[in-house]
C-alpha positions as CSV (number, residue, x, y, z in Angstrom):
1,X,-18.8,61.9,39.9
2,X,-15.9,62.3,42.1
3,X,-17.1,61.9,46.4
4,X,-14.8,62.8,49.7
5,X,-15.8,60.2,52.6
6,X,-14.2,62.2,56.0
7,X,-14.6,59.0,58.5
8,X,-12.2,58.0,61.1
9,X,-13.6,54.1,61.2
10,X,-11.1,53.2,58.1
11,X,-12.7,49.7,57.6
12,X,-16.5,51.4,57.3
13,X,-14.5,53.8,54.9
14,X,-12.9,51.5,52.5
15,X,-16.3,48.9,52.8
16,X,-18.3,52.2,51.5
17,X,-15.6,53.2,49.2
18,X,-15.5,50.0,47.3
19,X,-19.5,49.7,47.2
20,X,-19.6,53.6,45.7
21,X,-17.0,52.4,42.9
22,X,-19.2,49.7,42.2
23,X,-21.1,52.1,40.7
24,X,-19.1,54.1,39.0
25,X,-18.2,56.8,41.7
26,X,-14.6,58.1,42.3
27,X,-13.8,58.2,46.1
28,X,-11.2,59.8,48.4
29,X,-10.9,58.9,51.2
30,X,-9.9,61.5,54.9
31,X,-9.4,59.4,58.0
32,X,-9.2,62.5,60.0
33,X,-10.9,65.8,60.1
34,X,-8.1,67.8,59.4
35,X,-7.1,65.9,56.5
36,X,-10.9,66.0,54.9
37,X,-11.4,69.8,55.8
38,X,-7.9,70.0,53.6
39,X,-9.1,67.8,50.9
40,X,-12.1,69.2,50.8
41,X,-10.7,72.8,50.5
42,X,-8.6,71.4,47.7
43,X,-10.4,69.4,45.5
44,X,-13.7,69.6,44.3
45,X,-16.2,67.1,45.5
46,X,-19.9,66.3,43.6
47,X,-20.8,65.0,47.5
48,X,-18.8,64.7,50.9
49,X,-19.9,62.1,53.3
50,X,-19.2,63.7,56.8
51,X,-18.8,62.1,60.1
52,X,-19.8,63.9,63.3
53,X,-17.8,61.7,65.8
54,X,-13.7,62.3,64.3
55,X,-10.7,61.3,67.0
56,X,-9.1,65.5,65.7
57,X,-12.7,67.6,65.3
58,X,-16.2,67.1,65.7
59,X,-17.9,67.2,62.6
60,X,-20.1,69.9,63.0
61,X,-17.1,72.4,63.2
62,X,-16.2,70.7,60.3
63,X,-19.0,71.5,58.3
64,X,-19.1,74.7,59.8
65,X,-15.8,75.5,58.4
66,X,-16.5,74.4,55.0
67,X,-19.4,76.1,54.8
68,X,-18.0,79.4,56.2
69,X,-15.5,78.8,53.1
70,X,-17.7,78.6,50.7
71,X,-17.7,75.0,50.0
72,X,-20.5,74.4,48.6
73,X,-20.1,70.9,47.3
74,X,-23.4,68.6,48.7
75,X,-22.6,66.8,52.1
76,X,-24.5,64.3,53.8
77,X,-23.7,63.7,56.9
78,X,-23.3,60.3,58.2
79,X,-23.5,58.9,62.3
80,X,-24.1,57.3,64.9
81,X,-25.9,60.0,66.6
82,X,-29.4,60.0,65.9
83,X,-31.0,62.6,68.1
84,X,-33.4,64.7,66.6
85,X,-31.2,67.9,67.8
86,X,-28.0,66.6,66.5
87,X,-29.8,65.9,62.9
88,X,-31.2,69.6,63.6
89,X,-27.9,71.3,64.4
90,X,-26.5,69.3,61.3
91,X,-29.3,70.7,58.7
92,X,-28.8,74.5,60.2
93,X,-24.9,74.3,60.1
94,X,-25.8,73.6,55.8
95,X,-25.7,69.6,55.4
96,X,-28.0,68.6,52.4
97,X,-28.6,65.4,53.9
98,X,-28.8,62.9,57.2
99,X,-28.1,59.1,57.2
100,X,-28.2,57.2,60.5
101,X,-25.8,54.3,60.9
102,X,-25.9,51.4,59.9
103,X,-27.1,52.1,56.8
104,X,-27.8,50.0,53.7
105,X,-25.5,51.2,50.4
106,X,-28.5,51.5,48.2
107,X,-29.9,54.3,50.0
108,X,-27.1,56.3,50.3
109,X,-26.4,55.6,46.5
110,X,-30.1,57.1,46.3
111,X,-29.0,59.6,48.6
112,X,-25.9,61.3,47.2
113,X,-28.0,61.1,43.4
114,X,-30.6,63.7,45.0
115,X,-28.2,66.0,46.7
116,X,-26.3,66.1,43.3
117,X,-29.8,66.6,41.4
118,X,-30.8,68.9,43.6
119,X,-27.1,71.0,44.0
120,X,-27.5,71.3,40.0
121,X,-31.2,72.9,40.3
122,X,-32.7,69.2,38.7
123,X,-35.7,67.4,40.0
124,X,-35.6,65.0,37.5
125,X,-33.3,61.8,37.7
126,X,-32.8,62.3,33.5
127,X,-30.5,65.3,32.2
128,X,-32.3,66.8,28.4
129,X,-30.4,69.0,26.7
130,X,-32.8,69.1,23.8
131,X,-32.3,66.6,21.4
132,X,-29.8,64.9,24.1
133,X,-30.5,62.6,27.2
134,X,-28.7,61.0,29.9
135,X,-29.3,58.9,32.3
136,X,-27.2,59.0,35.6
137,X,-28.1,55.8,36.9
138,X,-28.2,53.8,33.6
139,X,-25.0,55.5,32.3
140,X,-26.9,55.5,29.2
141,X,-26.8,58.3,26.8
142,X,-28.8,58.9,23.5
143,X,-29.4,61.8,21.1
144,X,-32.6,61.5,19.6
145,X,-33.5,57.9,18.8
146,X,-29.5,57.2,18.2
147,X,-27.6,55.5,21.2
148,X,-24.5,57.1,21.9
149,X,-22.2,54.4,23.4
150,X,-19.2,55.8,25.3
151,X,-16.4,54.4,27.6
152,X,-16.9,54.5,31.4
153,X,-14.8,58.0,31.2
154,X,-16.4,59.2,28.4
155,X,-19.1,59.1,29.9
156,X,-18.1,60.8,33.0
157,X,-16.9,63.6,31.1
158,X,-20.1,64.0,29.5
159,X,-21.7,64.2,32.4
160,X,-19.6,66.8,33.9
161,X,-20.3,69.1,31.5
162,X,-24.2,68.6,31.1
163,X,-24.7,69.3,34.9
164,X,-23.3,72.8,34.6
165,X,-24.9,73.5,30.9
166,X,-25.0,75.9,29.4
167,X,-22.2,76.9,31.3
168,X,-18.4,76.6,29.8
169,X,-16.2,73.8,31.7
170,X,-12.6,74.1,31.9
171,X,-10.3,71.5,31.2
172,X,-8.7,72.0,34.9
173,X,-12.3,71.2,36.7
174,X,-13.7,68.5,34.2
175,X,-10.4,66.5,35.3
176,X,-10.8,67.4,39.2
177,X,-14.4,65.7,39.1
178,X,-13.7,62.6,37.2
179,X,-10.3,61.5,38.0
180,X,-9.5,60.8,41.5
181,X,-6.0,62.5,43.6
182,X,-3.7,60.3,42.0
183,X,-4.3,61.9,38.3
184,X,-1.2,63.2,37.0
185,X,-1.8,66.8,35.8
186,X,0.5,66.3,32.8
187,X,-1.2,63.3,31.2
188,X,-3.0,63.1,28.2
189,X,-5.4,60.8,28.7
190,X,-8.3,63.1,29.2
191,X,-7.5,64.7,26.1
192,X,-8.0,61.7,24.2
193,X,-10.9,60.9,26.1
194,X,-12.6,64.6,25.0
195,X,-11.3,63.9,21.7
196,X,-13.1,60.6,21.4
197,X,-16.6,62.1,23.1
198,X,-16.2,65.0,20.8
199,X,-16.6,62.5,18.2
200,X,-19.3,60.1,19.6
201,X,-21.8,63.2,20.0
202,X,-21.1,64.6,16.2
203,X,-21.6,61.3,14.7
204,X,-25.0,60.7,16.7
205,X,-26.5,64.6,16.6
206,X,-25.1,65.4,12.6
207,X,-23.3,68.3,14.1
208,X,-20.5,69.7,16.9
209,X,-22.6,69.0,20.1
210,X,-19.5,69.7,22.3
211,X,-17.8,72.6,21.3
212,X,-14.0,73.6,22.2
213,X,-14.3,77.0,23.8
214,X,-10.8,78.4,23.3
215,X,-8.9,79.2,26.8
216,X,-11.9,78.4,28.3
217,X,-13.1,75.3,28.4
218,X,-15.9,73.1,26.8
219,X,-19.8,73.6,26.6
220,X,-22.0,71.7,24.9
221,X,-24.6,73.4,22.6
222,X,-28.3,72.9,21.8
């Protein structure tokens, strides 16, 4: 799951970054408003963490501004300020989500896993796709009572395109939510890694789980 942090304090930024990666996130990081409302406009985002107190913009224009362009990606937003009408104005303007600095990583871990749950219409912390179940947290996936193992970008892949079942995923926005800014358009790496999952998931279910969708995309199938 691919996250934005938009925070001016760079060495809070890259101290929250590296604890995110930890656990498996992919984070890009906007030391400026202007440069995370651009990013953000851009790219496609599981979660945005959102300052209110930038050196360029406050955040709440910020939000405003993604919201008015129908961003919808989940954003918590993350301060100093912890009036009751500042977290008020935040909530109206469309955050998901309010975190008071300091803050401990394990919440907002906790924290970004039930905006996403919640942005994908889930209450519970598992995704079943019948026979098929994966665990978020764990990064554990099984089909039946058979353990599929995948790589850490298999997996990712995977997970992609279960949180938008039984929708079709195209190849252009499974790469923007598991590969970071520096991916290279041109590679074929994820092809190899959707080759490989492909495989995984018919050798555990018996059957073609994830089906190639021509010019469209991939879906995975019941």
């Amino acid at each position: 799951m691919r996250i934005l942090i938009i925070e001016d304090n760079r060495e809070l930024a890259m101290s929250v970054q590296k604890g995110l990666e930890r656990e498996k996130f992919l984070v890009d990081l906007a030391f400026s408003g202007m440069e995370g409302e651009e990013k953000a406009y851009v790219n496609r985002y599981d979660a945005i963490l959102l300052d209110l107190n930038l050196p360029d913009k406050d955040g709440l224009s910020i939000l405003n501004f993604l919201r008015e362009s129908n961003i919808n990606s989940p954003i918590i937003i993350i301060t100093a300020r912890d009036e009751i009408e500042e977290r008020a104005k935040g909530l109206d303007f469309g955050a998901d989500d309010y975190l008071v600095k300091p803050f401990e990583l394990l919440e907002l871990v906790a924290r970004i896993r039930a905006v996403i749950r919640r942005f994908h219409g889930r209450t519970s912390p598992y995704i079943k796709i019948n026979q098929l179940m994966i665990d978020p947290v764990k990064r554990f996936v099984r089909y039946g009572d058979t353990e599929v193992v995948l790589k850490p970008k298999e997996f990712d892949i995977l997970l992609c395109i279960a949180q938008q079942h039984p929708a079709v995923v195209s190849t252009e926005e499974i790469a923007e939510h598991v590969y970071d800014e520096n991916f290279d358009p041109f590679s074929s790496v994820l092809r190899v890694h959707l080759a490989r999952l492909k495989k995984q998931l018919a050798e555990a279910s018996g059957k073609e789980l994830l089906k190639t969708i021509r010019s469209k995309g991939y879906q995975l199938c019941e």
